[in-house]
N, CA, C, O and CB atoms as a CASP TS submission, in Angstrom:
PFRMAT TS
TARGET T0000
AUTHOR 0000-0000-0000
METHOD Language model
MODEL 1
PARENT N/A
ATOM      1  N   UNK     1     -38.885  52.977  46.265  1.00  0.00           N
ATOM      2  CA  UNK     1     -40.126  53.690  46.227  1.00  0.00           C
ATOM      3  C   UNK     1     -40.725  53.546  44.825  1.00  0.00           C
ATOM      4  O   UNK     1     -40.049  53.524  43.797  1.00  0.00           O
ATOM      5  CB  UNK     1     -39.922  55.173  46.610  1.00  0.00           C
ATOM      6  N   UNK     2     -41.794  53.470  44.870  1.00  0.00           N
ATOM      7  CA  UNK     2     -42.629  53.145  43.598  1.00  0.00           C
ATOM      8  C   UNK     2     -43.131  54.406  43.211  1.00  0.00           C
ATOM      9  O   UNK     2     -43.380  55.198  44.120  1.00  0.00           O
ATOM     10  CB  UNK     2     -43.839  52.095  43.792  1.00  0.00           C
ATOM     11  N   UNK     3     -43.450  54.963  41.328  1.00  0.00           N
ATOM     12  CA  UNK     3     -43.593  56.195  41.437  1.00  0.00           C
ATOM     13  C   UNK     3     -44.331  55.561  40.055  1.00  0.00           C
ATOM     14  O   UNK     3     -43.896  54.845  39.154  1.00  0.00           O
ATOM     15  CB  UNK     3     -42.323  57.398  41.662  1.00  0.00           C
ATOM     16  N   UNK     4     -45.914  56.281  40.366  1.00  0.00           N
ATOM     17  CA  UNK     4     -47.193  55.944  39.532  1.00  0.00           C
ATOM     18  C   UNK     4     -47.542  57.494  38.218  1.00  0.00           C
ATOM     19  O   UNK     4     -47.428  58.709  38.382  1.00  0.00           O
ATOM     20  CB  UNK     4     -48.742  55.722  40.993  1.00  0.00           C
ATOM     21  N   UNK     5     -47.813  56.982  37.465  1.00  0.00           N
ATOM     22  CA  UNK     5     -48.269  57.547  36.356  1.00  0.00           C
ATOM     23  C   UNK     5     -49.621  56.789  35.630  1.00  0.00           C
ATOM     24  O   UNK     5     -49.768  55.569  35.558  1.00  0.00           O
ATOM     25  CB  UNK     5     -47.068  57.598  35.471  1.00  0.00           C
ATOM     26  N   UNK     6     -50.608  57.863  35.091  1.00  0.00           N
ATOM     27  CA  UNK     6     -51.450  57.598  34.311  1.00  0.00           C
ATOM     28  C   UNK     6     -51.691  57.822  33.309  1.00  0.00           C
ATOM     29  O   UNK     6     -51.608  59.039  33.138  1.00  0.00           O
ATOM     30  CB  UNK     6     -52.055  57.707  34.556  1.00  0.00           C
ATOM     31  N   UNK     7     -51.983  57.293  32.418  1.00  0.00           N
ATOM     32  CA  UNK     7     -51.502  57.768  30.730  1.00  0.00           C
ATOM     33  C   UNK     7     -52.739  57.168  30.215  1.00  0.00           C
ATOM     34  O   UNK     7     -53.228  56.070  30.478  1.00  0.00           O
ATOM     35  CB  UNK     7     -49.828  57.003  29.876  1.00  0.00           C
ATOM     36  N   UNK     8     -53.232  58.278  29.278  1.00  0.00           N
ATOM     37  CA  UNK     8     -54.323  58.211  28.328  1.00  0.00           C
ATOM     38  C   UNK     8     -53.893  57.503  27.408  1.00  0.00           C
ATOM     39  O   UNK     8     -52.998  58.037  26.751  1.00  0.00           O
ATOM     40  CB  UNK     8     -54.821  59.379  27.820  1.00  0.00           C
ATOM     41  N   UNK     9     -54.304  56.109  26.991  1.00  0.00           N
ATOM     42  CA  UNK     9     -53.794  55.075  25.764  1.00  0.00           C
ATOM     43  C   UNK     9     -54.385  55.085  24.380  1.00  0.00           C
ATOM     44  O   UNK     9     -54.028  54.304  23.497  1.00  0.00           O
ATOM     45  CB  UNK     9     -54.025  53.648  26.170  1.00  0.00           C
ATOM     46  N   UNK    10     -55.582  56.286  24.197  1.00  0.00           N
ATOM     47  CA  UNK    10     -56.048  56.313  23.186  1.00  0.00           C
ATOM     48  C   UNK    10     -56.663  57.887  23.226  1.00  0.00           C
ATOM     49  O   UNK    10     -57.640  58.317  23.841  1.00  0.00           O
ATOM     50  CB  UNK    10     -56.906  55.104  23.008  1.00  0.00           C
ATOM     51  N   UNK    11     -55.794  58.521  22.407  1.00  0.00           N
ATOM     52  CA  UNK    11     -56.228  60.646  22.492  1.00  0.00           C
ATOM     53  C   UNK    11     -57.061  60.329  20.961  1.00  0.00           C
ATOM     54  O   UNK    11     -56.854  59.817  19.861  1.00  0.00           O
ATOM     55  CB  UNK    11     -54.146  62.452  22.256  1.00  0.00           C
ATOM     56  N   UNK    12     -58.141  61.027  21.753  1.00  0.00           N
ATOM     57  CA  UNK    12     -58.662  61.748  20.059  1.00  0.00           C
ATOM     58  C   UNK    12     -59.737  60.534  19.836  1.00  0.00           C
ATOM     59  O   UNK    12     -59.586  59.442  20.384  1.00  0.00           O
ATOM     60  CB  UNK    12     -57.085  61.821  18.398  1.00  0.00           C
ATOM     61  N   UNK    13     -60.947  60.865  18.890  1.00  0.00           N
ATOM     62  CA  UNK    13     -61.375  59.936  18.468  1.00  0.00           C
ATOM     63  C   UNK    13     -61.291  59.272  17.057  1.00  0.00           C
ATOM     64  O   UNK    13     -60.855  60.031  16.192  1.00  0.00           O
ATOM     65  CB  UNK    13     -62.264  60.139  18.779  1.00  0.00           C
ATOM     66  N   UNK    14     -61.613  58.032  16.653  1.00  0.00           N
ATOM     67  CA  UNK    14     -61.613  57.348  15.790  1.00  0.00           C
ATOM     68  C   UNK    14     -62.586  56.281  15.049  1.00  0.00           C
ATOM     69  O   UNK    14     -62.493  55.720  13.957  1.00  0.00           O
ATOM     70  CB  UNK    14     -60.845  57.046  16.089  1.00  0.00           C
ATOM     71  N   UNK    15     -63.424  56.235  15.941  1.00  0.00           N
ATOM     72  CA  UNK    15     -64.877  55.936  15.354  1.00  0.00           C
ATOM     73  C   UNK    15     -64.265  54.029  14.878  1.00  0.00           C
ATOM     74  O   UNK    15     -64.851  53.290  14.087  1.00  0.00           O
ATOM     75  CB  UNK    15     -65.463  57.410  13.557  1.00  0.00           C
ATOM     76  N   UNK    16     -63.005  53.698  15.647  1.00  0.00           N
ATOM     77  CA  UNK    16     -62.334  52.490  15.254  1.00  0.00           C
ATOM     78  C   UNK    16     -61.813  51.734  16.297  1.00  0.00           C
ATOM     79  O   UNK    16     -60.730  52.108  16.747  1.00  0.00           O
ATOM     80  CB  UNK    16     -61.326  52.740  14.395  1.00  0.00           C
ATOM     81  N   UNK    17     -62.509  50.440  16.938  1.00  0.00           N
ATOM     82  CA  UNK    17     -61.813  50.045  18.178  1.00  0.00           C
ATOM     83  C   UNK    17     -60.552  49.251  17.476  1.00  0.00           C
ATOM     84  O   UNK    17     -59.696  48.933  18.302  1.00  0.00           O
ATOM     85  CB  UNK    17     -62.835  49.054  19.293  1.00  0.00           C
ATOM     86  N   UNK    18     -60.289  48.900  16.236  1.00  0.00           N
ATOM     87  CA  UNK    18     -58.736  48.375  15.984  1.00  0.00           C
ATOM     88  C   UNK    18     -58.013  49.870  16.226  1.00  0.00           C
ATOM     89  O   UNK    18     -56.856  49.780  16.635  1.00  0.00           O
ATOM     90  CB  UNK    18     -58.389  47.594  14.137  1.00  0.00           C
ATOM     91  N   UNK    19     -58.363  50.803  16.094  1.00  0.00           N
ATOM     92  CA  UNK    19     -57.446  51.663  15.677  1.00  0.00           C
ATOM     93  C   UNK    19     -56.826  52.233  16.736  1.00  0.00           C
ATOM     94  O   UNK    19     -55.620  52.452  16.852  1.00  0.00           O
ATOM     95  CB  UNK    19     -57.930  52.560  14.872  1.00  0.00           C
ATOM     96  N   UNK    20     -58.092  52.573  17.859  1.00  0.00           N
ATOM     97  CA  UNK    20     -57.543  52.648  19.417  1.00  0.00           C
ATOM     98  C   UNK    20     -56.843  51.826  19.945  1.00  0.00           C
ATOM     99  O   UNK    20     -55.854  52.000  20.657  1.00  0.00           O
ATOM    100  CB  UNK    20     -58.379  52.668  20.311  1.00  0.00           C
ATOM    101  N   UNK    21     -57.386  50.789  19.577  1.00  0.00           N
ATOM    102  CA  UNK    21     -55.988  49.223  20.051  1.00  0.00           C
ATOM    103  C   UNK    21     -54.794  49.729  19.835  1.00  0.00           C
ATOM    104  O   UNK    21     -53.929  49.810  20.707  1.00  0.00           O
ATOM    105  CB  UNK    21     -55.896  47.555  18.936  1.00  0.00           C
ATOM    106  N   UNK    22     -54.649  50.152  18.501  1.00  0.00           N
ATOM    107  CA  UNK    22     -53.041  50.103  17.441  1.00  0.00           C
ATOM    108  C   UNK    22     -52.577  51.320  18.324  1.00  0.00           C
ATOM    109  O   UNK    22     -51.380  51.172  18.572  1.00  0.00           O
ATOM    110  CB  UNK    22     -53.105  50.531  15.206  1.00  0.00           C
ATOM    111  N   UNK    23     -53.024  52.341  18.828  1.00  0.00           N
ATOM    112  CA  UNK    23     -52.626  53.540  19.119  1.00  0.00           C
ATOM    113  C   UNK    23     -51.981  52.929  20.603  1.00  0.00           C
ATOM    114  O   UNK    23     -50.842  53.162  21.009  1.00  0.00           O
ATOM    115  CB  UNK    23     -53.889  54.786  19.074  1.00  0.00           C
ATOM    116  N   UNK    24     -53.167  51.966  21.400  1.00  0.00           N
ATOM    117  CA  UNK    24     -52.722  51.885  23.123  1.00  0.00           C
ATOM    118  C   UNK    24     -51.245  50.744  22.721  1.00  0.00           C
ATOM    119  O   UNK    24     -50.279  50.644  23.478  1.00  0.00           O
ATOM    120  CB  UNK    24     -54.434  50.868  24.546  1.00  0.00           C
ATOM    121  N   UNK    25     -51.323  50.298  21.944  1.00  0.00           N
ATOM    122  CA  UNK    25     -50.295  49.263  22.060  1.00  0.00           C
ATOM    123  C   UNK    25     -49.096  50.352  21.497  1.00  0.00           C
ATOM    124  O   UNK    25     -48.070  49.884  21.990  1.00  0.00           O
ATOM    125  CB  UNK    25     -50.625  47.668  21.055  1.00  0.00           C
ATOM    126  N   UNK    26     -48.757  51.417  20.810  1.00  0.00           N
ATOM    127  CA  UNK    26     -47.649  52.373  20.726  1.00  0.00           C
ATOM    128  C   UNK    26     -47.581  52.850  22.250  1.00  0.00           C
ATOM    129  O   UNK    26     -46.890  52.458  23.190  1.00  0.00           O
ATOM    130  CB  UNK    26     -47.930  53.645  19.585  1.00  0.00           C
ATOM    131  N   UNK    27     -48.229  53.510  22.177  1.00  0.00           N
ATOM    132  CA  UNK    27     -48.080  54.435  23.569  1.00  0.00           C
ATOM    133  C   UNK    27     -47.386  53.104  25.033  1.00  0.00           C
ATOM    134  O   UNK    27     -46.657  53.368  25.989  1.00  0.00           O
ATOM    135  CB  UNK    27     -50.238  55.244  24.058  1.00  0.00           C
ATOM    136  N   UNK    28     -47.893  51.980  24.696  1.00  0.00           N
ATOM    137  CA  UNK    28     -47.391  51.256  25.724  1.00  0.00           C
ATOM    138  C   UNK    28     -46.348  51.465  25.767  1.00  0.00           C
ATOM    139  O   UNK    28     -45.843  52.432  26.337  1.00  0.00           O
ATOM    140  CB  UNK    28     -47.527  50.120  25.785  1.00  0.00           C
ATOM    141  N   UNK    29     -45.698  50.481  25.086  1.00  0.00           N
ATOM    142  CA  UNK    29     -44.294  50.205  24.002  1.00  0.00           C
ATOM    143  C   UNK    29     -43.495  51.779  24.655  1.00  0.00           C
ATOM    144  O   UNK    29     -42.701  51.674  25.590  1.00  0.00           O
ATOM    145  CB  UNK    29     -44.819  50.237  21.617  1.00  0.00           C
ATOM    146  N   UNK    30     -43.794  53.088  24.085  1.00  0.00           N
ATOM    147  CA  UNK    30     -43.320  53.859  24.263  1.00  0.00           C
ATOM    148  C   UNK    30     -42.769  53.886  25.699  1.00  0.00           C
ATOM    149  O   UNK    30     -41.572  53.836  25.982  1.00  0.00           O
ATOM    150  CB  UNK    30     -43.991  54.622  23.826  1.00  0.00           C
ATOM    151  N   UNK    31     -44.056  53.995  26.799  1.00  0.00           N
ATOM    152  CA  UNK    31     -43.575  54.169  27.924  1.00  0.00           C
ATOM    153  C   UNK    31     -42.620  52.889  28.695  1.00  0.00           C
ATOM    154  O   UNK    31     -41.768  53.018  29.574  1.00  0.00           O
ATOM    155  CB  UNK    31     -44.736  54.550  28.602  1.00  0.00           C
ATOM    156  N   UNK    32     -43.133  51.564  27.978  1.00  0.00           N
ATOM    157  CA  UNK    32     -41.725  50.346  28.428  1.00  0.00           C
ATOM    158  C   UNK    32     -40.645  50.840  27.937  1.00  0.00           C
ATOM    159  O   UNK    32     -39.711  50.948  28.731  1.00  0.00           O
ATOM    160  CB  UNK    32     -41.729  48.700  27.777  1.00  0.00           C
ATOM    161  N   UNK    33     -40.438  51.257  26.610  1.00  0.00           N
ATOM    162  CA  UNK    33     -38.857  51.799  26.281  1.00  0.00           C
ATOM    163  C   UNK    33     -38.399  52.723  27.396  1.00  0.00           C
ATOM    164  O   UNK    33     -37.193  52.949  27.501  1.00  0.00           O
ATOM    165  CB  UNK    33     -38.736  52.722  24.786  1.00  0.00           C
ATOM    166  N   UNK    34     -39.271  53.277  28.241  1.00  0.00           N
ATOM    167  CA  UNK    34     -38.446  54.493  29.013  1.00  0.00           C
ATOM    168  C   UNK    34     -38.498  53.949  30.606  1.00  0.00           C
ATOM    169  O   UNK    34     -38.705  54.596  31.633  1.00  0.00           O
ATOM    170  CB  UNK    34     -39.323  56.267  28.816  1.00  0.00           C
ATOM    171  N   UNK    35     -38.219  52.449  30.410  1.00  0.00           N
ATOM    172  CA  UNK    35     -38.398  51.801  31.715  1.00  0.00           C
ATOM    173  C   UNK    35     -39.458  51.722  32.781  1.00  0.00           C
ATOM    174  O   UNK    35     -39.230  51.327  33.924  1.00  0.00           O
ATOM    175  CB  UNK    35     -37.585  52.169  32.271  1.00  0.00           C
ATOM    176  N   UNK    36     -40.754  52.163  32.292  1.00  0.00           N
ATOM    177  CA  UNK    36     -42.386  51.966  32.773  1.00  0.00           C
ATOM    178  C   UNK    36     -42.644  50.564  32.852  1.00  0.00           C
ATOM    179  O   UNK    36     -42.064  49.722  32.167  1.00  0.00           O
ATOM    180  CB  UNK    36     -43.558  52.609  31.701  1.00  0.00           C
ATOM    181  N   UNK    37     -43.447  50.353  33.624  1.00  0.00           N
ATOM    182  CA  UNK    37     -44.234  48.902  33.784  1.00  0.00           C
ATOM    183  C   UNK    37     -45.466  49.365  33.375  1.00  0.00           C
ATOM    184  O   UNK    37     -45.871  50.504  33.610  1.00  0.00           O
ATOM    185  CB  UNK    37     -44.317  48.129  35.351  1.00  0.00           C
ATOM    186  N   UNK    38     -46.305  48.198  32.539  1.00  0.00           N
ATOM    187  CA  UNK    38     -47.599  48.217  33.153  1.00  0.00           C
ATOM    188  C   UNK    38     -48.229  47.754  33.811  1.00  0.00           C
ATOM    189  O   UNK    38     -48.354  46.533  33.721  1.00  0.00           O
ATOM    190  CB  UNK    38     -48.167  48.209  32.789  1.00  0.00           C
ATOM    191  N   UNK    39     -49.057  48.589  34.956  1.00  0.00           N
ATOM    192  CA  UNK    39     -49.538  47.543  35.862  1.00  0.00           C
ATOM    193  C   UNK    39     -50.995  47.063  35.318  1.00  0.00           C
ATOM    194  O   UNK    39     -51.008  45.878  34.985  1.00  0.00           O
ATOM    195  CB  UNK    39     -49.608  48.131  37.424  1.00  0.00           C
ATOM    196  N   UNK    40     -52.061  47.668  35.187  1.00  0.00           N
ATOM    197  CA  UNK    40     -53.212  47.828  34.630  1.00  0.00           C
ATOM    198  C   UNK    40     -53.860  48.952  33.643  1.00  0.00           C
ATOM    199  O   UNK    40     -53.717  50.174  33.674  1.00  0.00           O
ATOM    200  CB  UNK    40     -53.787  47.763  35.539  1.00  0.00           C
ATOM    201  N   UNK    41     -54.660  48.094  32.714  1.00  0.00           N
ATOM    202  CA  UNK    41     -55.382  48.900  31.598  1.00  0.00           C
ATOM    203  C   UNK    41     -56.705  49.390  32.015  1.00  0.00           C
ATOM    204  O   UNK    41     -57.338  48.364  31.764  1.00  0.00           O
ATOM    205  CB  UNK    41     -55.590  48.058  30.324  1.00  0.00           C
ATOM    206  N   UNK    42     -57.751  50.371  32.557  1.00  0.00           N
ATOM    207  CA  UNK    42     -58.833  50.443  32.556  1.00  0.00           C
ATOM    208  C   UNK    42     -59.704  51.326  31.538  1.00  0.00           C
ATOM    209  O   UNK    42     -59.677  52.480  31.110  1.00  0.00           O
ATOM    210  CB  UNK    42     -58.934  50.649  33.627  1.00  0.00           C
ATOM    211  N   UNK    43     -60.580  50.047  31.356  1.00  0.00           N
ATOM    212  CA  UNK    43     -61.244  50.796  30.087  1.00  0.00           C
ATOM    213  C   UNK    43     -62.809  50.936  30.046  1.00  0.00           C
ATOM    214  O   UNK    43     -63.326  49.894  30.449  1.00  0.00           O
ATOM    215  CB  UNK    43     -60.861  50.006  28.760  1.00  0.00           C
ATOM    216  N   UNK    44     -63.513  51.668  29.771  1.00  0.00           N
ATOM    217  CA  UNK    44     -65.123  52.238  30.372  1.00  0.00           C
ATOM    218  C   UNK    44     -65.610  51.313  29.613  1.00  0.00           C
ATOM    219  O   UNK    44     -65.212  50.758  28.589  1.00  0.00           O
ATOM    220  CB  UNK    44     -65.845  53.945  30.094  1.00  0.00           C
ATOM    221  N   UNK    45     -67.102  51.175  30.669  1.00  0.00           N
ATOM    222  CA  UNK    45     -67.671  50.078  30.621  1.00  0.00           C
ATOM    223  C   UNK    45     -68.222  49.879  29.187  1.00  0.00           C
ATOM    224  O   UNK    45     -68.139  48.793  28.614  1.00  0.00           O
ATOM    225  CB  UNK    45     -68.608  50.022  31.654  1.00  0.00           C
ATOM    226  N   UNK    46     -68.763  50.932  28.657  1.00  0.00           N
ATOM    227  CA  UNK    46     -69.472  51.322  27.469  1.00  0.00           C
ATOM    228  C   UNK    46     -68.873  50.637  25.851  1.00  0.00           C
ATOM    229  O   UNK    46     -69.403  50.406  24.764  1.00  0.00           O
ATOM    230  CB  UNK    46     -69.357  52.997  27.521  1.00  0.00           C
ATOM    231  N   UNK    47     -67.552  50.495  26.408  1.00  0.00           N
ATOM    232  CA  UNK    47     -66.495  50.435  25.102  1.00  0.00           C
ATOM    233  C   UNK    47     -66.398  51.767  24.309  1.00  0.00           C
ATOM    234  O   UNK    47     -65.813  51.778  23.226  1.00  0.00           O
ATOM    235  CB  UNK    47     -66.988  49.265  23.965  1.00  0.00           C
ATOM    236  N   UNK    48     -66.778  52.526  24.658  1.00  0.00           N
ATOM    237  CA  UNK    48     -66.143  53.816  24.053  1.00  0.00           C
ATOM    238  C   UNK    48     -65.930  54.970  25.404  1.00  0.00           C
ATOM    239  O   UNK    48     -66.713  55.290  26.298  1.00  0.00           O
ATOM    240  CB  UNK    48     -67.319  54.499  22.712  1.00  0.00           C
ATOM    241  N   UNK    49     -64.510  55.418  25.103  1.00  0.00           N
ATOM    242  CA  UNK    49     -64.244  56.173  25.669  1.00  0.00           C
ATOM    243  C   UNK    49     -62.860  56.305  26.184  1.00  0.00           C
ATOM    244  O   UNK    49     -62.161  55.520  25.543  1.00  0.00           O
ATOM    245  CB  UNK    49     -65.025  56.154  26.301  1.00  0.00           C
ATOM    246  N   UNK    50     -62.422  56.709  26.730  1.00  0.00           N
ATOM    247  CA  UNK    50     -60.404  56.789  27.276  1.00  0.00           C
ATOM    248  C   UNK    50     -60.227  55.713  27.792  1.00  0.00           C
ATOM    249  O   UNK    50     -60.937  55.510  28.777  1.00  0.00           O
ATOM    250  CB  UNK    50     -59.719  57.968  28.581  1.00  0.00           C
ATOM    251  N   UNK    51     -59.600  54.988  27.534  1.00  0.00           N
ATOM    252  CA  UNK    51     -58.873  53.825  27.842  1.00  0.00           C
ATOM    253  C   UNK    51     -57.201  54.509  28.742  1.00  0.00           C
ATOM    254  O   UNK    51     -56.331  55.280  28.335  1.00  0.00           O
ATOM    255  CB  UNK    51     -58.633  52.875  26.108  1.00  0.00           C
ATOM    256  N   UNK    52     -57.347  53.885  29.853  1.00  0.00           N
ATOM    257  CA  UNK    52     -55.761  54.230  30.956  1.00  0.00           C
ATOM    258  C   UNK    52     -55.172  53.441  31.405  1.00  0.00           C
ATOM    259  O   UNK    52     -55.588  52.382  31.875  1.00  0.00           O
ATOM    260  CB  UNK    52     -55.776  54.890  32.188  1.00  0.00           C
ATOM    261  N   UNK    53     -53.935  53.880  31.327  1.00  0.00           N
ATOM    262  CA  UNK    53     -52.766  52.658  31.485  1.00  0.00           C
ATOM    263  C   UNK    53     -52.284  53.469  32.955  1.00  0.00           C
ATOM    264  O   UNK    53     -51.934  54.624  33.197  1.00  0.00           O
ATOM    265  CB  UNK    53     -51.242  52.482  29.884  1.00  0.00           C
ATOM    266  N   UNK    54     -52.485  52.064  33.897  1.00  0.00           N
ATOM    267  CA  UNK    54     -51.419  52.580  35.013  1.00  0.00           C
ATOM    268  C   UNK    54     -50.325  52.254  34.687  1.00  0.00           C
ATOM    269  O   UNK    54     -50.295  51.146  34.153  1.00  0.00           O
ATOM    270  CB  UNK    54     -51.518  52.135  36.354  1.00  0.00           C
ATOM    271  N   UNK    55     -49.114  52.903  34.807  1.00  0.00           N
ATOM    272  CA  UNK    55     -47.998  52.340  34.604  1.00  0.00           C
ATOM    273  C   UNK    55     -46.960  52.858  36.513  1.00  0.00           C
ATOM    274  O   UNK    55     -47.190  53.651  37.426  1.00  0.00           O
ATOM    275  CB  UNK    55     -47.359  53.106  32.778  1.00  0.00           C
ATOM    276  N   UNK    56     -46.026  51.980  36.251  1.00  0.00           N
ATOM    277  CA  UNK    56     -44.769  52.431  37.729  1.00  0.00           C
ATOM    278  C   UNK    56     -43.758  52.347  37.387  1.00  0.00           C
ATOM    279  O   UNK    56     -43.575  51.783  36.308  1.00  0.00           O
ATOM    280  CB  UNK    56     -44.585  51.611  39.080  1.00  0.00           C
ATOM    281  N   UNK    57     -42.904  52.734  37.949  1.00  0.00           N
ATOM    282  CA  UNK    57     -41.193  51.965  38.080  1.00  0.00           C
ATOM    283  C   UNK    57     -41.124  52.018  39.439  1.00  0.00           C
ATOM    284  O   UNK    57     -42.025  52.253  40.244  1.00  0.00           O
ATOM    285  CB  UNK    57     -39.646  52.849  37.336  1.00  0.00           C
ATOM    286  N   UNK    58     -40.052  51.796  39.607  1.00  0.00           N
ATOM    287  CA  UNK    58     -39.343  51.714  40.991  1.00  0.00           C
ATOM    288  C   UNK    58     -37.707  52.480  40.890  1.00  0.00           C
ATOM    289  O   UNK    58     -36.627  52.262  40.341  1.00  0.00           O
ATOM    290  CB  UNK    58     -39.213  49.893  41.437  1.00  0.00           C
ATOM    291  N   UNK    59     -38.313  53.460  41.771  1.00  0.00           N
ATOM    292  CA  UNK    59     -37.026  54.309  41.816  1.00  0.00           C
ATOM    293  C   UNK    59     -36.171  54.184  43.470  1.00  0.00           C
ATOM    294  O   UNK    59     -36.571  54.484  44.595  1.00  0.00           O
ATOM    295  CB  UNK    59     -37.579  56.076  41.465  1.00  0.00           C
ATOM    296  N   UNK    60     -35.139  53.731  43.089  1.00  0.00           N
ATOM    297  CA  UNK    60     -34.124  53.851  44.440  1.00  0.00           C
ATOM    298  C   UNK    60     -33.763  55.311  44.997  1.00  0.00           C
ATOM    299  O   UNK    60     -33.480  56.150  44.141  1.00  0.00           O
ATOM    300  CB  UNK    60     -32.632  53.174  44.068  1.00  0.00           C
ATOM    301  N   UNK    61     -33.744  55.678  46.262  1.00  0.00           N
ATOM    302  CA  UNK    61     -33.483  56.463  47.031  1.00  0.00           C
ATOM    303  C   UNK    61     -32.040  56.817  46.885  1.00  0.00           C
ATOM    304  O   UNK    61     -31.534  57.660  47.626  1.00  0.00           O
ATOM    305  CB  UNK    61     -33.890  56.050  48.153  1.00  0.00           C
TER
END
């Protein structure tokens, strides 16, 4: 069974698209260390605004 999470990849603002980068690429990282995938990044059309990481695993019964 597959078990989905959504995670905000960039909290807070920063008035810095490197800086939101630097932040989504921790938070990734973080959730792969705890055995997360990512499946997809969606990010608003505008370029500013919450950027979300779907992430899954797969958990056995």
């Amino acid at each position: 069974m597959k078990e989905y999470k959504l995670v905000y990849l960039n909290k807070g603002i920063k008035f810095s698209r490197d800086k939101d980068l630097q932040q989504a690429e921790e938070i990734i990282n973080q959730y792969a260390s705890e055995g997360w995938e990512l499946q997809e990044i969606t990010a608003p059309a505008d370029g500013m605004g919450a950027m979300i990481g779907v992430f899954f695993r797969v958990r056995k019964l």
